[in-house]
N, C-alpha and C positions, 0 to 999 in steps of 0.2 A: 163617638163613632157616628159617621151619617148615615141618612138612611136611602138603601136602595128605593130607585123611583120603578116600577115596572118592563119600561121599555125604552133601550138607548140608553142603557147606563154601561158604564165599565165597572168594574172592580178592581182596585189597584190592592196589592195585599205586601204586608208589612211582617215580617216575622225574623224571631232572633232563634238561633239554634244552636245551640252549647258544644262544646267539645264530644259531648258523648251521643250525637247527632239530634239532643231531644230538643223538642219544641217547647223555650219558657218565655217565649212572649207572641202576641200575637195580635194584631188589629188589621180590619177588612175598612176601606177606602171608596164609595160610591161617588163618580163623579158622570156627567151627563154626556155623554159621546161627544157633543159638538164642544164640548170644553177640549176633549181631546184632540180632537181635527184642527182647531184654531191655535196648538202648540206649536211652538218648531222642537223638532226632534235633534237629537235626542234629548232636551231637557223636561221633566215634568211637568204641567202646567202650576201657576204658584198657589192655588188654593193645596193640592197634591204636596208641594213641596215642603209647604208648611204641615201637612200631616205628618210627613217625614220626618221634618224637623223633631215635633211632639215627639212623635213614637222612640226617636232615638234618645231624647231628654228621660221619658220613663223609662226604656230600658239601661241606662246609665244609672238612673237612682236605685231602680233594683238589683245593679250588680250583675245584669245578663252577659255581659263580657268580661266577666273576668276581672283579672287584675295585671 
């Protein structure tokens, strides 16, 4: 996980949620404002998207989706 900077930061948030509405996975995403301004929308910027990527690889190996 990164770590939040003080000021100008966003937090992108990552999380899987089961059939029975509960929350079993979950990672917080710090990235610096001007990263996000310099996106074109709607895509994430790619530091973001490779978070993305990660978080979906772990919850794949844990089984947060199902079968």
């Amino acid at each position: 996980m990164s770590i939040p900077k003080p000021k100008n930061t966003v937090r992108i948030s990552f999380t899987v949620i089961d059939e029975n509405g509960e929350e079993t996975l979950s990672r917080d995403y710090f990235l610096p404002f001007e990263k996000i301004t310099q996106a074109r929308f709607p895509a994430l910027p790619e530091a973001a998207q490779t978070e993305a990527q990660k978080f979906h690889e772990a919850a794949v190996m844990m089984g947060c989706f199902g079968e």
